[in-house]
C-alpha positions in Angstrom: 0.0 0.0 0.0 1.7 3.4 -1.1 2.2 5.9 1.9 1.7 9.5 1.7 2.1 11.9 4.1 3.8 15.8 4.0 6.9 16.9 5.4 7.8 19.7 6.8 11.8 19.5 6.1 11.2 21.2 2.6 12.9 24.2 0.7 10.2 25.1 -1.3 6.2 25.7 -1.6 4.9 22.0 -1.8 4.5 20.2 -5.5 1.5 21.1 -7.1 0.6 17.8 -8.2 -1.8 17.2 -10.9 -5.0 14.6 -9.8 -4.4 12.8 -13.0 -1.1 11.6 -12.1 -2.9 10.7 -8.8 -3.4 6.9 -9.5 -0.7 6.3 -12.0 3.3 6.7 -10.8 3.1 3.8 -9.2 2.2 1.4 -11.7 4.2 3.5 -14.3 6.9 2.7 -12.0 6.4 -0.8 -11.9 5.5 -1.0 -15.7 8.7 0.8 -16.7 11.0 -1.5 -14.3 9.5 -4.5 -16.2 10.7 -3.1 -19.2 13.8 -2.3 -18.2 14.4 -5.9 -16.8 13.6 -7.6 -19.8 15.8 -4.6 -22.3 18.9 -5.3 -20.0 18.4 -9.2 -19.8 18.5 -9.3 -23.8 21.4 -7.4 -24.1 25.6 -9.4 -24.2 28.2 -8.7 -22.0 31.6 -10.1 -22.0 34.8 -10.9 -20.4 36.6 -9.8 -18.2 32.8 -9.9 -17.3 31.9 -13.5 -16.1 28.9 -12.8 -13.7 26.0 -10.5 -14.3 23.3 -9.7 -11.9 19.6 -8.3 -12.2 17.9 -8.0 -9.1 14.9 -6.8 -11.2 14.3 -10.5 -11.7 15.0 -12.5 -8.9 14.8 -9.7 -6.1 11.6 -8.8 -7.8 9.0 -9.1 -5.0 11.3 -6.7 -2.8 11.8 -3.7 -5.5 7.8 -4.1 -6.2 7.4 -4.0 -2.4 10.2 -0.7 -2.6 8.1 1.1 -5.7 4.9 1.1 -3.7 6.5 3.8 -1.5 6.4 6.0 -4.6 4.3 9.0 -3.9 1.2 7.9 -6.6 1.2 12.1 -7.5 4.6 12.6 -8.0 7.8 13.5 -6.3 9.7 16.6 -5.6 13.1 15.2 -5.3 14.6 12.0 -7.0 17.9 11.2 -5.9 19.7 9.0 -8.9 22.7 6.6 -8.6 25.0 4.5 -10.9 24.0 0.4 -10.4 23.9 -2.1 -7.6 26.5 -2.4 -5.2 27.4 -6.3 -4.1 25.9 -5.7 -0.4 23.0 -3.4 -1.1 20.7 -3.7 -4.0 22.2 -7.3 -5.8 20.8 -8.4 -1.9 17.6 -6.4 -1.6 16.2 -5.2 -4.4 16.0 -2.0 -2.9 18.7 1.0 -4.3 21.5 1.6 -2.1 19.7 -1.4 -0.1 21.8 -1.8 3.1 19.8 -5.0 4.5 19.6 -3.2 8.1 17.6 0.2 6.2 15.4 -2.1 4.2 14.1 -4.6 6.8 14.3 -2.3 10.0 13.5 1.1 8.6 11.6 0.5 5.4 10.2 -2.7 6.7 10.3 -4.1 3.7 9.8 -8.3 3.7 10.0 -10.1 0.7 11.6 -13.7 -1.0 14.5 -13.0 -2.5 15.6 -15.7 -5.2 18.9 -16.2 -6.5 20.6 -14.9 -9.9 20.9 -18.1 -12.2 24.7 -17.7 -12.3 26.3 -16.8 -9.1 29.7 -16.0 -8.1 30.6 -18.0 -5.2 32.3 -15.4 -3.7 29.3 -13.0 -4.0 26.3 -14.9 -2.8 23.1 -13.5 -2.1 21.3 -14.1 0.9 18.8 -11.4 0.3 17.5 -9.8 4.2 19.7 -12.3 5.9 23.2 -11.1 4.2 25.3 -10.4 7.6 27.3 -7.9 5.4 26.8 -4.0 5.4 27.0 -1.9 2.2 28.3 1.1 3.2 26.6 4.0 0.9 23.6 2.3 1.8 24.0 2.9 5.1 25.4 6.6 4.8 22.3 7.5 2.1 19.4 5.7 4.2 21.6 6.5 7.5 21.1 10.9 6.4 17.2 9.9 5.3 16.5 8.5 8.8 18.1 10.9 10.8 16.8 13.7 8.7 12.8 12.4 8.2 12.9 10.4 11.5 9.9 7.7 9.2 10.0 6.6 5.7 6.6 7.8 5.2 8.3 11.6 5.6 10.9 10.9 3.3 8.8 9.6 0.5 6.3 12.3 0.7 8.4 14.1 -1.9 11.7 12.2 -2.2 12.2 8.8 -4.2 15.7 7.1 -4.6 16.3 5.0 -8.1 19.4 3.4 -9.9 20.3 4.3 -13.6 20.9 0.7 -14.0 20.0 -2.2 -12.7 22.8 -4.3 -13.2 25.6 -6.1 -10.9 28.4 -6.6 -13.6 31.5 -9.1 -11.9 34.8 -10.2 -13.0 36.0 -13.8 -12.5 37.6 -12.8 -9.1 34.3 -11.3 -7.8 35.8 -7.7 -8.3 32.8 -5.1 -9.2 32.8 -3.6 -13.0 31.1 -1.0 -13.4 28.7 0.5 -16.2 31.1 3.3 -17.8 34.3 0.6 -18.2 32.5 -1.4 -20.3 33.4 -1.6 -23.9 31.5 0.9 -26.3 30.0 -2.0 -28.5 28.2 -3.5 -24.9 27.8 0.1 -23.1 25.8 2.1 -25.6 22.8 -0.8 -25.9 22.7 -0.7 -21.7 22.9 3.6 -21.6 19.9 3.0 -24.5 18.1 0.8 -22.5 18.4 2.8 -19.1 18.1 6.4 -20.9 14.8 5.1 -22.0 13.5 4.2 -18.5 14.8 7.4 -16.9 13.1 9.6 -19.3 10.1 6.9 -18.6 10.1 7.3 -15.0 10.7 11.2 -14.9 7.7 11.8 -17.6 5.8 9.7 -15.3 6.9 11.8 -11.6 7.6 15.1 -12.6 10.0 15.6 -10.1 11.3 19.6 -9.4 14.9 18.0 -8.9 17.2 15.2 -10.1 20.4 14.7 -7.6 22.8 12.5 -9.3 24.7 10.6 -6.1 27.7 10.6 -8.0 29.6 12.0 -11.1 28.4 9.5 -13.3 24.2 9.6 -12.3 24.6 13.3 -12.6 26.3 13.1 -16.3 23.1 10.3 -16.9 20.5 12.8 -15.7 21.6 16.0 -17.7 21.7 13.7 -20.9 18.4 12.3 -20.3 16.5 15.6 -18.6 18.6 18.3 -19.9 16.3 19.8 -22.3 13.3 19.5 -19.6 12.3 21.9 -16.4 13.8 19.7 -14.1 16.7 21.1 -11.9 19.6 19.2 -11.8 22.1 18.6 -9.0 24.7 16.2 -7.5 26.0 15.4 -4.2 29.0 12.8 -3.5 28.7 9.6 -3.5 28.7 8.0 0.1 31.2 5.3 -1.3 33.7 4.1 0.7 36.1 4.2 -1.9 36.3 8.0 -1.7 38.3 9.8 0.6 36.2 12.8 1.1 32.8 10.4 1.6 34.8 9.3 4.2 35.6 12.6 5.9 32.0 12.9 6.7 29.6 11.8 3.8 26.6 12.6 5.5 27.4 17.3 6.1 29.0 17.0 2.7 25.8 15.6 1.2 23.2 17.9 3.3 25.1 20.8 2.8 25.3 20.3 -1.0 21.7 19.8 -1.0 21.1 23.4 1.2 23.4 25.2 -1.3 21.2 23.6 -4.7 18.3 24.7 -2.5 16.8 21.4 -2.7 16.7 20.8 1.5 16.0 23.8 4.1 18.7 24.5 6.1 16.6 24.8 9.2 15.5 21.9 9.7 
């Protein structure tokens, strides 16, 4: 069941949302990840790729469970990043899906299945995985302690991946979408353009945040020529030095200075 409530920890007059849009996002949102699920599963990858992931498939129940937390009218703010990470989505279903944020503060409960070819040293245990993905828990870590429920959070926020994939090499290490070769990457970019535009025709949002260089790059391609403002904060990785300085004032103070977020609250 969707949940929709206002929130007071906004920059700007609510989103005038249109009653038409009222009953649709949702299942936009779930028709447009179907598409996208099938469009990547077509598509060839290969080596040093060995292992290829879609949680759209077999972590289905859980990202349907995820989308029905859309806003059905729209949102003001969705936040946009790269592809799963090993311990996050590839597990849950859920972007940035730290198991802890999904079960405890989304209480989200679903079966999750199993990709048909899995790397033994990157197993997935869905809601039971004992391992922590770290941006997950620095992006849903902010949300909580900013919103205090989910339910405030997704009044006007939504958080997405460009794509959906979990690309591995034979040792397990992570590949990501951009070092790809040109003759596999351009098909994928096609495919995950197309659901972008799809989902931001369908929410309207006022801003697009790019966590990251790369989701940023993705979302001026795809929205540039629309009325949506565009921003980026760093990505919580902790791969990056200055994520690790203290991800969580870098991001809210980036978002203050876009004026996305009030700085009172």
């Amino acid at each position: 069941m969707p949940i929709i409530f206002l929130v007071s920890c906004i920059n700007a007059p609510a989103k005038r949302y249109s009653a038409i849009k009222e009953s649709n996002c949702i299942a936009d949102a779930v028709t447009a990840a179907k598409k996208l699920a099938r469009a990547v599963n077509k598509l060839p990858f290969s080596e040093p790729v060995t292992h290829i992931y879609n949680p759209l498939e077999y972590a289905w129940a859980a990202h349907e469970q995820y989308l029905t937390y859309l806003n059905p009218r729209g949102v003001r703010v969705l936040l946009v990043g790269m592809n799963p990470g090993p311990w996050g989505m590839a597990q849950t279903g859920v972007p940035f899906g730290q198991v802890e944020a999904v079960r405890d503060w989304l209480k989200i409960q679903a079966k999750i299945g199993r990709p048909a070819k899995e790397h033994p040293k990157r197993p997935i245990s869905g809601l039971s995985c004992k391992r922590s993905e770290v941006s997950g828990e620095r992006l849903w870590g902010l949300f909580r302690q900013r919103f205090k429920t989910a339910k405030n959070f997704f009044a006007e926020h939504f958080v997405a991946n460009y794509c959906p994939l979990v690309f591995m090499e034979a040792s397990s290490r992570n590949r990501t979408p951009d070092k790809l070769p040109k003759a596999e990457r351009e098909p994928l970019v096609a495919a995950c353009d197309k659901h972008l535009q799809a989902l931001c025709n369908s929410l309207e949002p006022e801003w697009a945040i790019g966590v990251g260089a790369y989701a940023e790059k993705c979302l001026e391609r795809v929205l540039g020529d629309s009325n949506t403002k565009i921003a980026r904060i760093l990505h919580p990785s902790p791969a990056s030095p200055a994520a690790n300085r203290g991800w969580a004032q870098a991001a809210t103070k980036q978002l203050i200075e876009s004026g996305v977020w009030n700085p009172e609250c």
